[in-house]
Structures are given as structure tokens and as C-alpha cells.
C-alpha positions as CSV (number, residue, x, y, z in Angstrom):
1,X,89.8,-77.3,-92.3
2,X,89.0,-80.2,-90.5
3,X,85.7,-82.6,-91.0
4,X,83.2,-83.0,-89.0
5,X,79.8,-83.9,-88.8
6,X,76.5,-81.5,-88.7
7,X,75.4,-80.3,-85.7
8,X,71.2,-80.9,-85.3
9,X,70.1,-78.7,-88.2
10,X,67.3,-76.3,-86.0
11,X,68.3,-76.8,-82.9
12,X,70.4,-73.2,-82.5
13,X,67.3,-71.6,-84.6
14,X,64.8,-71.3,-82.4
15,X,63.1,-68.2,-80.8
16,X,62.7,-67.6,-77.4
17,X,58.7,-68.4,-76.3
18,X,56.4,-70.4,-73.6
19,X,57.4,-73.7,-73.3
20,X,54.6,-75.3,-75.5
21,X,55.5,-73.3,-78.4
22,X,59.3,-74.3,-77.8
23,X,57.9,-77.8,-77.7
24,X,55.6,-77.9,-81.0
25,X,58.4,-76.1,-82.4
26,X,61.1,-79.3,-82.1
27,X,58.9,-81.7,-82.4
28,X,57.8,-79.5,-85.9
29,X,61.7,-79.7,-87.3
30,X,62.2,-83.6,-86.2
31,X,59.3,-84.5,-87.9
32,X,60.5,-82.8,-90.8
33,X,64.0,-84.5,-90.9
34,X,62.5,-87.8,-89.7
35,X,59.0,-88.1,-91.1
36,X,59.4,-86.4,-94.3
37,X,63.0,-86.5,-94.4
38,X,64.0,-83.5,-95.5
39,X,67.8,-83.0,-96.1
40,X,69.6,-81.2,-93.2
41,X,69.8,-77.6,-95.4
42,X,66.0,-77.7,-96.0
43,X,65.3,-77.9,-92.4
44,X,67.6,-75.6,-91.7
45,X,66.0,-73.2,-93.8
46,X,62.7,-73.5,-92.7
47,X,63.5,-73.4,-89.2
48,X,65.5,-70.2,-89.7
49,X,62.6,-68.9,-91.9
50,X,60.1,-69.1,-89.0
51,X,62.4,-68.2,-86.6
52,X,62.5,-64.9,-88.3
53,X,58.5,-64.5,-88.9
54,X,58.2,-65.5,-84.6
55,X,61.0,-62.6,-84.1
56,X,58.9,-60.6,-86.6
57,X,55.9,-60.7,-84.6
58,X,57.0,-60.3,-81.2
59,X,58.8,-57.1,-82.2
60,X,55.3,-56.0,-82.9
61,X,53.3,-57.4,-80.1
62,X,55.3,-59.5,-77.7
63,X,56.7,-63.3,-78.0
64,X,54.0,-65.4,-79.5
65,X,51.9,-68.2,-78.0
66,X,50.6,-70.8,-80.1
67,X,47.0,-69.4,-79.7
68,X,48.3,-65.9,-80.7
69,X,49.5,-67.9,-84.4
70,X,46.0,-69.3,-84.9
71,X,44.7,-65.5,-84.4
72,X,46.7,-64.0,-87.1
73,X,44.9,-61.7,-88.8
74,X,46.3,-61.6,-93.3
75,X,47.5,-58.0,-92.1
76,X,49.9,-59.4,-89.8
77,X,51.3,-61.8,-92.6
78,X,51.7,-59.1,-95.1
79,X,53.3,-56.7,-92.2
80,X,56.2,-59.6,-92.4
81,X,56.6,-59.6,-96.0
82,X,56.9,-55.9,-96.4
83,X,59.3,-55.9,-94.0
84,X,61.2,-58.2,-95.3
85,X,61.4,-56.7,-99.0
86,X,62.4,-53.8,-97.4
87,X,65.2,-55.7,-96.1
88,X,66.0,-56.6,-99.6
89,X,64.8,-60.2,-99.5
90,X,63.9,-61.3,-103.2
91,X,60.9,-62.7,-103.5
92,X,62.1,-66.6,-104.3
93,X,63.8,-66.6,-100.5
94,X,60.2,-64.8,-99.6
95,X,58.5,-67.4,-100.6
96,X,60.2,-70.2,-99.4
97,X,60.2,-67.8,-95.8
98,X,56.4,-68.5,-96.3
99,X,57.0,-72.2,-96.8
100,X,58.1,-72.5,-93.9
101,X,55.6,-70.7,-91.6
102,X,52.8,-72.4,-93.8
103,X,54.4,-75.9,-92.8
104,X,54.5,-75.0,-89.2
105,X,51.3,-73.9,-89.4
106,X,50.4,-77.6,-90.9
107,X,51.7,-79.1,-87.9
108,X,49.9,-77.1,-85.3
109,X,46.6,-78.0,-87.2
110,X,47.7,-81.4,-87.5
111,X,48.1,-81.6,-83.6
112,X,44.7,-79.7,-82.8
113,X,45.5,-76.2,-82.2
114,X,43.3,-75.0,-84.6
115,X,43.6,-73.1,-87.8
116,X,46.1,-70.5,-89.0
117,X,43.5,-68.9,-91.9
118,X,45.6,-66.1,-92.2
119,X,48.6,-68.0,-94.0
120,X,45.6,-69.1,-96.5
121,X,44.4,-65.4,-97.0
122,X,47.8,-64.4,-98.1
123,X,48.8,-65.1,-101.8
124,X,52.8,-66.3,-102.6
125,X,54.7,-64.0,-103.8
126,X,55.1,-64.5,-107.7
127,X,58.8,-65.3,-108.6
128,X,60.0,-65.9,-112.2
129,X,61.9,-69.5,-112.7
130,X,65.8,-69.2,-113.1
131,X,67.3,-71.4,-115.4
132,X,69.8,-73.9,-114.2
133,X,73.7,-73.1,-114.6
134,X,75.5,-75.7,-116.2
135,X,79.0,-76.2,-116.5
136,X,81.0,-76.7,-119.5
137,X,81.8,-80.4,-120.6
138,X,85.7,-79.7,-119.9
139,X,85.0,-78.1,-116.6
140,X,82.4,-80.7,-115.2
141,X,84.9,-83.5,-116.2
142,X,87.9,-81.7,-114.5
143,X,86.0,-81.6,-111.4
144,X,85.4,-85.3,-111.4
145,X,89.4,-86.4,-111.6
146,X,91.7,-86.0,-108.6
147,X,95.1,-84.4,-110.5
148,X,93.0,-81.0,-110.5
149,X,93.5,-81.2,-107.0
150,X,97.1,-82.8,-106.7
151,X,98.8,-79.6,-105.0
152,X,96.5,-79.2,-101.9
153,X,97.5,-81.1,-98.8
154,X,95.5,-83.3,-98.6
155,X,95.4,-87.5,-98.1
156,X,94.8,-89.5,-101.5
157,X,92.4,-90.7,-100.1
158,X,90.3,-88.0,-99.9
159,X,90.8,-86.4,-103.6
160,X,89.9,-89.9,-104.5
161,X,86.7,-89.7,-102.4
162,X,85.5,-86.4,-103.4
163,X,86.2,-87.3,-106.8
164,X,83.6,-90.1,-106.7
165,X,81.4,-87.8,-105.2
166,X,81.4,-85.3,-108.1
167,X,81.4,-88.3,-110.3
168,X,77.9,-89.3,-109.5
169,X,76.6,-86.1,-109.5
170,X,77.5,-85.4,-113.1
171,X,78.0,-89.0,-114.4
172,X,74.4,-89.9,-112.8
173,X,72.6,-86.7,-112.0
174,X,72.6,-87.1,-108.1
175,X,71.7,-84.4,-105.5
176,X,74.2,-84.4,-103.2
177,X,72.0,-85.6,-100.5
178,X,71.2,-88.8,-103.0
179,X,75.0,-89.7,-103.5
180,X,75.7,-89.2,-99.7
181,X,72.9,-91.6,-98.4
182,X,74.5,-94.5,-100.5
183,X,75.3,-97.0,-98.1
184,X,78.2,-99.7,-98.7
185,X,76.2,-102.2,-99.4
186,X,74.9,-100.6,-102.3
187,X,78.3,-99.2,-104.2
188,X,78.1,-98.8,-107.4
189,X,81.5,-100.7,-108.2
190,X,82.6,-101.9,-111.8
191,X,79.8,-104.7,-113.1
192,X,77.2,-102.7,-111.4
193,X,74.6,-101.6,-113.8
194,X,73.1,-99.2,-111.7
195,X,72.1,-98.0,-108.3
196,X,68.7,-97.1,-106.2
197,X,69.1,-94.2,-104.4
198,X,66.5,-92.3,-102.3
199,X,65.2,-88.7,-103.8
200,X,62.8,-86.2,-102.4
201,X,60.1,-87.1,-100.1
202,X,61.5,-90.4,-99.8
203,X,61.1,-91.9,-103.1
204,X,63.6,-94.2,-104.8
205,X,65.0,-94.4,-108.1
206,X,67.5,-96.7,-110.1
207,X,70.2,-94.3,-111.9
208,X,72.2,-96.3,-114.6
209,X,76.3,-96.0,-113.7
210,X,78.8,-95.5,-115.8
211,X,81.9,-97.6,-115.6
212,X,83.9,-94.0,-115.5
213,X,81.6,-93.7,-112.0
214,X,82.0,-96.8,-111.1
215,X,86.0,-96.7,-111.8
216,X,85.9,-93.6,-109.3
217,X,83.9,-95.2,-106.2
218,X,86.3,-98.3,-106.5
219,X,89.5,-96.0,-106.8
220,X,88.3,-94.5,-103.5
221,X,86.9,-97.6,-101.7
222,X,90.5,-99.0,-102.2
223,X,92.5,-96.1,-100.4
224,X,89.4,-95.3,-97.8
225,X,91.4,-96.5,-94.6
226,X,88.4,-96.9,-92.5
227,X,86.5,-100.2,-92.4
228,X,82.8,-99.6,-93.7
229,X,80.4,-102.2,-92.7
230,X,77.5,-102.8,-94.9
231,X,75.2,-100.7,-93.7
232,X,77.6,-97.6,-93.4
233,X,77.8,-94.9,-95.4
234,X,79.9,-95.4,-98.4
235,X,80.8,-92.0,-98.1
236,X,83.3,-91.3,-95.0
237,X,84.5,-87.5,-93.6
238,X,88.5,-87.7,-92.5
239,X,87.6,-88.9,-89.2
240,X,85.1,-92.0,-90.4
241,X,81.9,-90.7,-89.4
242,X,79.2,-89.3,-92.1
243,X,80.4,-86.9,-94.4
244,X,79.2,-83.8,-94.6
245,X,77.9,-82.0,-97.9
246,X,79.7,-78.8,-96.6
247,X,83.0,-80.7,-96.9
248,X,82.3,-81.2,-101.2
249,X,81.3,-78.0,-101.2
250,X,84.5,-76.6,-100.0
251,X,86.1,-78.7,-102.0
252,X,83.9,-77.3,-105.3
253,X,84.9,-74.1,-104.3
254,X,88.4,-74.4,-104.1
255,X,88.2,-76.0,-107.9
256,X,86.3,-72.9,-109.2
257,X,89.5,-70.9,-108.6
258,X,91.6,-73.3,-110.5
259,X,88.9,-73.6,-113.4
260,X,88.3,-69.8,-113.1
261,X,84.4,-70.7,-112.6
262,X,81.6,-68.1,-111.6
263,X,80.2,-68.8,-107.7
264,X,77.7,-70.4,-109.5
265,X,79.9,-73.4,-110.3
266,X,78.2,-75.6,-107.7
267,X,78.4,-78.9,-106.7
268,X,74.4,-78.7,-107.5
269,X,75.5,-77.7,-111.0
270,X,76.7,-81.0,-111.7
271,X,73.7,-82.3,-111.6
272,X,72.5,-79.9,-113.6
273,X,75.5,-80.4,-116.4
274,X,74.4,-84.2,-116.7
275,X,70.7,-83.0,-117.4
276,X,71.8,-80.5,-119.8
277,X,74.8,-82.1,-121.7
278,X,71.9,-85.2,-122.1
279,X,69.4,-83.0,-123.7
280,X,72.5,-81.4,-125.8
281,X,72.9,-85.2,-127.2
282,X,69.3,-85.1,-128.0
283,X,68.4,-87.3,-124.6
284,X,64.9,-87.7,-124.6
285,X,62.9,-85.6,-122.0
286,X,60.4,-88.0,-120.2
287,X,64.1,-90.2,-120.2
288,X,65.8,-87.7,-118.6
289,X,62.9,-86.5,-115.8
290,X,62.9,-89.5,-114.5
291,X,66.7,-90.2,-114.0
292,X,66.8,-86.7,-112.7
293,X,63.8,-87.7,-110.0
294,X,61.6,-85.0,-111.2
295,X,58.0,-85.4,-109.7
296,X,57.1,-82.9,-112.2
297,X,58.1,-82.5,-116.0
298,X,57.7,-78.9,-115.8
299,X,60.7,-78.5,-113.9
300,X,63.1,-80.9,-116.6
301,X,61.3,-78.8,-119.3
302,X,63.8,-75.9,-117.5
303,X,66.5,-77.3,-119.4
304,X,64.4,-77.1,-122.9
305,X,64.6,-73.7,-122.9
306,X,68.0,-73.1,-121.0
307,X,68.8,-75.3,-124.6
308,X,66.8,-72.8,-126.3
309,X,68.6,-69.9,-124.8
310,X,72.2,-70.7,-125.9
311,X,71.0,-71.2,-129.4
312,X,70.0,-68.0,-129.8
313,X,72.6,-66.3,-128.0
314,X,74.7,-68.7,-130.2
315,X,72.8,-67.2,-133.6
316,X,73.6,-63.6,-132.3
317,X,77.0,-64.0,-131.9
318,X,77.3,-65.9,-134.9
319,X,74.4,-64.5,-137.2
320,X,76.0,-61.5,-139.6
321,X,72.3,-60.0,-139.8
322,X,71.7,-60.7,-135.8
323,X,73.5,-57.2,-135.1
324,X,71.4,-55.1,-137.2
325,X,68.3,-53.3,-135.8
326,X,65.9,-52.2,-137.8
């Protein structure tokens, strides 16, 4: 499968409508990749989510203007999200559906069409927290060596790339967008303590390296045969452009064969592995939130009670009392 870089992430997504609402809707998913810098997925998302709610209503009462969005009545809202359980949409991809429609609706205030109230009127859909999947310590470290990977064609170059990839997302706890916005100016190559990379909402954060990491991003820089400048990306698809996260993905999936890993076995579980095998060690949690990038500690306090979770599933299985009932 060849390489190849990302197409603009909204611009196939977008319902048919008068030409101002085509217009507020691009300028709406730029800003969002530009302004806020969302990653590519995220916009995608939304821009598919509102494509749907726009498809949604003009099934019901004609394609939509923008005035006809400010005049939503809550009826109209809740008409969408009925239909769309009945589809079988759970309500964590609900509510991110209204995410998206909410943030549109942001932009249309912003620019002075007026208020969509109805979007206010309608609660979120309540959706219980899933605890992160983490690998194993064995499995996590296989992913992050090439000779897992030393039967697929494939150039050297390229095991060795991905390989630094995964590296950083377990040995440092990167998203995947973090580790592929690295520019080559800013490798994390041995005698590098650490490196700044650029989270959510565009806020950066210094992530101590490992020399293990910074063994791998060396290993690859040394067989890349494309010429990076230092303002490029460190990270390079076959062809030398930007490389895309569909391209580690693919190459995640093809390991969870080898390793006889659930689907769940993600490059985004890495991340979560390095958070989890931390707290294992008795990492400290404020520590680990803010290698992680959490805005929140609520969200690194997920991995407290995935921690709490194995133990007792660990006591059952273990426990010669846990079977009995009273």
C-alpha cells in the first residue's frame, strides 16, 4: 500500500446548500484545523458529524439556510438524536455528533448570524467513561523494535521509521499527532534530554526521552534517504512528503496479528501503556498528568482505577475465598 499524504480533511464532507452556508461551512473546518488546530481526524469527525445533522434536517424540511439553523426549535435537535439511536449510534459518538453541530453553531454566532438556542435547550447525552486499553509490557516493547516486522517487504528504512514512531508513543506518552509534528530541528537524538512537542489546543510540553527512544529516532534518521531540512518534519512517508498517521496505523495493525492482539491494540494504546506501566511502578499522578498533557487530572485519574480494576480481577482469580457466594 503505497503512502501518501491526506487529502483536506472536510472538504468531501459537506452537504449540498445555498452558497453562504457552503461558505460559513469551509471557512468553519479551516478555522478549526488552522485556528484551533485540531488534528486532521478531529475535523474530520466534526465535519462528517454535521454533515449528517444538515442531511438530517433537510430530509425533514428541505436543505437548510443558515437562518433556518438559528430557528431551530430543541424539538428539532432531539428529532436528530432519536434518529440516530435508532440507527444504533451509542451515545459517546452522539455526543461528540453534538460537538460538532454545537461548534458550528459557535461559529455562526461568532460571525453574527445570530443565536442557535436550541443546541443550549438540549442536554448531552450521558455516557459512562471507558477505561483505557493498555498493552502488556512484552507486547508494547515488541511493537517498538523492527525484527517484529523483518518478513514484510518493506525498505529498512521504513521498519526503522515506524519503529521510532511507536517508540515515542510508549517510551514518552505521545499522541500520534505530537510525535508526527516533530520537526528535524527538534529530534530527540542521543544526548537529548528531552523534547517540546505541541499537545491539544496548541499547548506545549517538554517530555523527558529515553536513550532507548532516542537510539530509535537516530537508527531511522541514519537510513532515512531523503534529505530533511530543519524545519521539515522528522517524520517522512515513502515518498518524502508528511507522513501520515493512517500509514502507523496500518502498520499497528499488521503487528496485532503477529502478537495475537485484540483490535483494540492501537497505536493510541501506546500511549496509554506508558501511562499505565508508570502508575504500575508507583509513578506519581500529578507527575504523570502532566507528561501525558492532561488539562484535566480527572482524565489521568482513568488509569487509577483501570490500576484498581486488574487488582481485583487479579484477587479473584487468585483469591481461594473470591469464588464462593454467599
Amino acid at each position: 500500500m503505497s503512502e501518501r499524504e491526506r487529502p483536506d480533511p472536510a472538504s468531501q464532507l459537506l452537504p449540498p446548500g445555498d452558497a453562504a452556508l457552503q461558505a460559513a461551512l469551509r471557512a468553519w473546518s479551516d478555522g478549526l484545523a488552522r485556528e484551533r488546530r485540531m488534528a486532521p481526524n478531529t475535523v474530520e469527525a466534526y465535519a462528517r458529524d454535521l454533515r449528517q445533522f444538515l442531511l438530517h434536517l433537510e430530509g425533514r424540511r428541505g436543505a437548510a439556510r443558515i437562518p433556518d439553523l438559528v430557528a431551530l426549535k430543541p424539538r428539532d435537535v432531539r428529532a436528530f438524536m432519536a434518529a440516530r439511536r435508532a440507527e444504533g449510534i451509542g451515545g459517546r459518538s452522539l455526543m461528540r455528533a453534538l460537538a460538532g453541530v454545537r461548534s458550528f453553531a459557535r461559529y455562526l454566532e461568532r460571525e453574527g448570524h445570530g443565536t442557535v438556542a436550541a443546541l443550549g435547550a438540549v442536554r448531552s447525552p450521558k455516557v459512562e467513561r471507558r477505561l483505557p486499553r493498555p498493552l502488556g509490557v512484552a507486547a508494547a516493547r515488541a511493537m517498538t523494535r523492527t525484527d517484529l516486522r523483518a518478513g514484510e517487504a518493506r525498505e529498512p528504512w521504513i521498519l526503522a521509521r515506524d519503529a521510532a514512531v511507536l517508540a515515542l508513543l510508549y517510551g514518552a506518552g505521545l499522541r500520534i499527532s505530537e510525535a508526527l509534528g516533530i520537526a528535524r530541528k527538534d529530534a530527540p537524538l542521543p544526548g537529548i534530554d528531552a523534547v517540546t512537542v505541541t499537545g491539544k489546543g496548541g499547548k506545549d510540553r517538554m517530555v523527558p526521552v529515553l536513550p532507548v527512544v532516542a537510539e530509535a529516532v537516530a537508527a531511522y534518521l541514519a537510513a532515512c534517504p531523503y534529505p530533511l531540512d530543519a524545519d521539515d518534519p522528522l517524520f517522512v512517508g515513502a515518498r518524502g512528503g508528511p507522513l501520515s498517521p493512517r500509514v502507523i496505523q496500518y502498520a499497528v495493525a499488521a503487528m496485532r496479528g503477529a502478537l495475537g492482539l485484540p483490535d483494540t491494540a492501537t497505536p493510541h494504546a501506546l500511549r496509554h501503556s506508558f501511562a499505565t506501566h508508570l502508575l504500575a511502578r508507583q509513578g506519581e499522578l500529578r507527575a504523570i498528568q502532566e507528561l501525558l498533557g492532561h488539562a484535566s487530572l480527572s482524565t489521568t485519574q482513568l488509569y487509577t482505577k483501570l490500576d484498581a480494576a486488574r487488582l481485583m480481577s487479579a484477587f479473584d482469580a487468585a483469591h481461594p475465598r473470591a469464588a464462593q457466594r454467599p
